[in-house]
Structure formats: structure tokens, C-alpha cells
C-alpha positions in Angstrom: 0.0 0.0 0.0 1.4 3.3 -1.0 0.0 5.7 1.7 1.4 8.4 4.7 -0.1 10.0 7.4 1.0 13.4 8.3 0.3 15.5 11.1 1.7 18.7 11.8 1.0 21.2 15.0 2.2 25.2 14.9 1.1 28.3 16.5 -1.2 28.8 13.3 -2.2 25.3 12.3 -2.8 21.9 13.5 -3.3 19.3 10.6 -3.9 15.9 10.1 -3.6 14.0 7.0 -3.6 10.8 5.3 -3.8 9.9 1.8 -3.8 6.9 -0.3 -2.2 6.8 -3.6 -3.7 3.8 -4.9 -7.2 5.2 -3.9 -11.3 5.7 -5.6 -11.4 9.3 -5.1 -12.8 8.6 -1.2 -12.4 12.1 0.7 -13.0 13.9 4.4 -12.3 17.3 3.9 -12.4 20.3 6.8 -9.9 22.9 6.1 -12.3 25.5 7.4 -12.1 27.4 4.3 -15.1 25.9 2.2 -13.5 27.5 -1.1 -9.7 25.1 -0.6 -12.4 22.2 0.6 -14.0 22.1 -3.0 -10.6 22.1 -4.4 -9.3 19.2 -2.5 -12.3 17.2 -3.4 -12.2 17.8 -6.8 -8.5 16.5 -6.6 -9.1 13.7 -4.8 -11.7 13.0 -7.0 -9.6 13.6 -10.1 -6.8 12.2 -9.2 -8.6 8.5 -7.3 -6.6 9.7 -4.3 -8.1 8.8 -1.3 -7.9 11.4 0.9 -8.8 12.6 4.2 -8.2 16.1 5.8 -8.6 18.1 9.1 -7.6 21.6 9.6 -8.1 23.6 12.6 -6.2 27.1 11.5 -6.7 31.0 12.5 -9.1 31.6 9.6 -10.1 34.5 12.1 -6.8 36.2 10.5 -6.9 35.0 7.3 -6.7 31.8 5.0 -2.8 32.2 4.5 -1.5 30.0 7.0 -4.3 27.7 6.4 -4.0 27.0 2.4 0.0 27.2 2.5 0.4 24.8 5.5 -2.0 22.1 3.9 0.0 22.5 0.5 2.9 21.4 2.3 1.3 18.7 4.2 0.0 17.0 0.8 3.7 17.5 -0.4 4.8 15.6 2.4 2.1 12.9 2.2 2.9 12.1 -1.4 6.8 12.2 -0.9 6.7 9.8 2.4 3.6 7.2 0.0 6.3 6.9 -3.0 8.8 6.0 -0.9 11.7 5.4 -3.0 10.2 5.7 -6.0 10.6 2.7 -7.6 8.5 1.9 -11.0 6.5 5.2 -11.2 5.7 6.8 -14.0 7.8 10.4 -13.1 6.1 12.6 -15.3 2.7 13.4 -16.0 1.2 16.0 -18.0 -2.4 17.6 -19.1 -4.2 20.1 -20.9 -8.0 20.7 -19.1 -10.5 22.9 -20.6 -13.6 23.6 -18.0 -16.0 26.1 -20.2 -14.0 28.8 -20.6 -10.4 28.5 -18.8 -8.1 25.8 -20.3 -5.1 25.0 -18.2 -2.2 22.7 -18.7 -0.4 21.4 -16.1 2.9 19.3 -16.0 4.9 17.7 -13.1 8.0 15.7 -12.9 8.7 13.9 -9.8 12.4 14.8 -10.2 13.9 15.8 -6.8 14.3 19.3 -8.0 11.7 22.0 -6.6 10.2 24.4 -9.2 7.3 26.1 -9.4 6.3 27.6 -12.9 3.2 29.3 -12.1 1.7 31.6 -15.4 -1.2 32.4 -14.6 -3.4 35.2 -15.0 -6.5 35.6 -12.6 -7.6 39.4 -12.4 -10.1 39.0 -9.8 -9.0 39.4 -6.3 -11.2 37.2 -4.4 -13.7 33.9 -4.9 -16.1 34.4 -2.3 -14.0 35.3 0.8 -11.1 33.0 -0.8 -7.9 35.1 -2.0 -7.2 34.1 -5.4 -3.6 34.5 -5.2 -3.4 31.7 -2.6 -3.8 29.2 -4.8 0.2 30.1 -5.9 1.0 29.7 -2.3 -0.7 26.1 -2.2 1.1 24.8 -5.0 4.3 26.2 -3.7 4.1 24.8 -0.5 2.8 21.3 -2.1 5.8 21.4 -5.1 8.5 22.8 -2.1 7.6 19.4 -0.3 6.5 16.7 -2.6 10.2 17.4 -3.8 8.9 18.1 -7.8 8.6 20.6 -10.7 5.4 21.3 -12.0 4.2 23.9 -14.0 0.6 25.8 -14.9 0.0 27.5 -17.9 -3.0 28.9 -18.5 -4.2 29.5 -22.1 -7.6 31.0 -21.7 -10.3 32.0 -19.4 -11.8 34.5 -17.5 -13.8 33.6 -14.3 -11.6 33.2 -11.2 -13.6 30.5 -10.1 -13.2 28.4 -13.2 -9.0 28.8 -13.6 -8.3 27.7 -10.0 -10.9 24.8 -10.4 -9.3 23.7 -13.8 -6.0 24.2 -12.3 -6.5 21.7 -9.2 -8.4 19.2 -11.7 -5.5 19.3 -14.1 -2.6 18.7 -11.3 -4.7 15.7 -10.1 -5.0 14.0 -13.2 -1.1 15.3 -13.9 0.0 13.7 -10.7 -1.8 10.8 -11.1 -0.1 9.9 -14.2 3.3 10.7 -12.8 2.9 8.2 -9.9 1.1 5.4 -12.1 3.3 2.1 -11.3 4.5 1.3 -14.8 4.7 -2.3 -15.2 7.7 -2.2 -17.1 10.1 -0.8 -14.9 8.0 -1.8 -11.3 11.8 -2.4 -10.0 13.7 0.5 -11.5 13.9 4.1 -10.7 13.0 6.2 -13.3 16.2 8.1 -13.9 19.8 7.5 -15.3 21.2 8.9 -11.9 19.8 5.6 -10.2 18.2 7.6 -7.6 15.6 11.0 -7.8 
């Protein structure tokens, strides 16, 4: 079974976390911030992660701490489930249209932390969610899960929409790039011998 359990205790945040690689899509979600609960279902949905999260955060500040802290606690879940590695896919790519927006996302399971983020959301705010911590998820998550992974967006307009298409996207990216290819179940997918 390729699953981790995280839990991780701060001033701002207390988190628990487990995750299931091999999963249907089952998920718990309470981040206290309804707007990054829809998004982790869709991704646990889209990516047949099985997922389950508890957040108690001070959302009376802000969701900052909340939405970075359980990016790095999904990092960390799906670093400490591969394990070593061994047999997975590596890289995983897609492009995702929802109506207007159309996003492709890439990841490479590499080792090597990037973050290539272009995208263009104008509006400020989806409900009481600030749009611009969406970059500070995916940060946190690549900064941990140890990968690259890159968003491009090539159209759309509603706020709503991009950041939905963007988490659908990385799912189904993700999930490619930690398929068990039945090839190479015993190798790790790099020339080095190691990522």
C-alpha cells in the first residue's frame, strides 16, 4: 500500500492528513475554508486519491497559513507514499478545458523543486477566498513533494473556473506521474539511479 499519514502542530495550524495513492477518489475534507475544501475534493476526485483532511487554522486572520500549510502537508504525504520511487511513471502532463479556462499542467517527480506558475486571474477574491493563494498552495505542495510542475493557463476569465481547472488538471497530472508502470516496477525512473 502506497499511503502516509501526516500531522503537523504550529502556533497557526494543526493538521492531520492521510492519503492513499492507490485510492477511488474517497475524501474527508475540513480545512475550514469551504473555497480550498472544493478544491481538495475535486483533486481527490480527479486524481482517485483517497484522501482525508482536518484543519483547525486562525481563519479569524486570514486563510494564509491555512491554504500554504496544507500545500505542504499534501507535499509531504505524497513524498513519504512513493517512498523510494521505484516503478513510477515520473512525469505526467495535461491540458484541461472547463467552459471557458483551459489549463495545462505538468509535473516531474524529479527531486528538484520548481514552481512555474503563469497564470493570469484578475479578480482578487472567490467568495471570501484570495485568489492569489492558490500560488501559495502549489508552492508549498511542489516545495515538499520534492517536484517541478508547471501551470500554464491558455484561456479563461472567471476566477472560479482557472483555479478549479488548475487543481483538476494537477490531479489528473499527478496521477499519471505516480502510475506504477509495469515495465520498470523495480527500476527508478532516472539514469542517476536515484531522484
Amino acid at each position: 500500500m502506497r499511503n502516509a499519514e501526516i500531522s503537523r502542530n504550529t502556533k497557526e495550524t494543526a493538521i492531520t492528513l492521510s492519503l492513499e495513492l492507490d485510492g477511488t477518489g474517497k475524501n474527508s475534507i475540513d480545512t475550514g475554508c469551504g473555497f480550498l475544501d472544493h478544491m481538495l475534493t475535486l483533486f481527490a476526485s480527479h486524481g482517485r486519491f483517497d484522501l482525508n483532511i482536518t484543519c483547525k487554522g486562525d481563519t479569524y486572520v486570514d486563510y494564509h497559513h491555512t491554504v500554504e500549510d496544507v500545500g505542504i502537508c499534501l507535499g509531504q504525504a505524497f513524498i513519504q507514499a512513493l517512498g523510494g520511487k521505484k516503478g513510477i511513471t515520473r512525469y505526467g502532463s495535461i491540458i484541461l478545458p472547463m467552459d471557458e479556462a483551459l489549463i495545462l499542467t505538468a509535473i516531474d517527480f524529479s527531486g528538484r523543486v520548481y514552481l512555474g506558475w503563469d497564470m493570469n486571474i484578475a479578480a482578487q477574491k472567490v467568495g471570501d477566498f484570495d485568489t492569489e493563494l492558490a500560488e501559495e498552495f502549489w508552492l508549498g505542495f511542489a516545495r515538499n513533494a520534492q517536484c517541478t510542475i508547471h501551470f500554464r493557463q491558455f484561456a479563461g476569465t472567471n476566477a472560479h473556473h482557472i483555479i478549479e481547472c488548475a487543481f483538476k488538471s494537477a490531479a489528473r497530472s499527478i496521477s499519471q506521474a505516480v502510475r506504477i508502470n509495469a515495465e520498470y516496477r523495480d527500476e527508478i525512473p532516472s539514469t542517476k539511479g536515484i531522484i
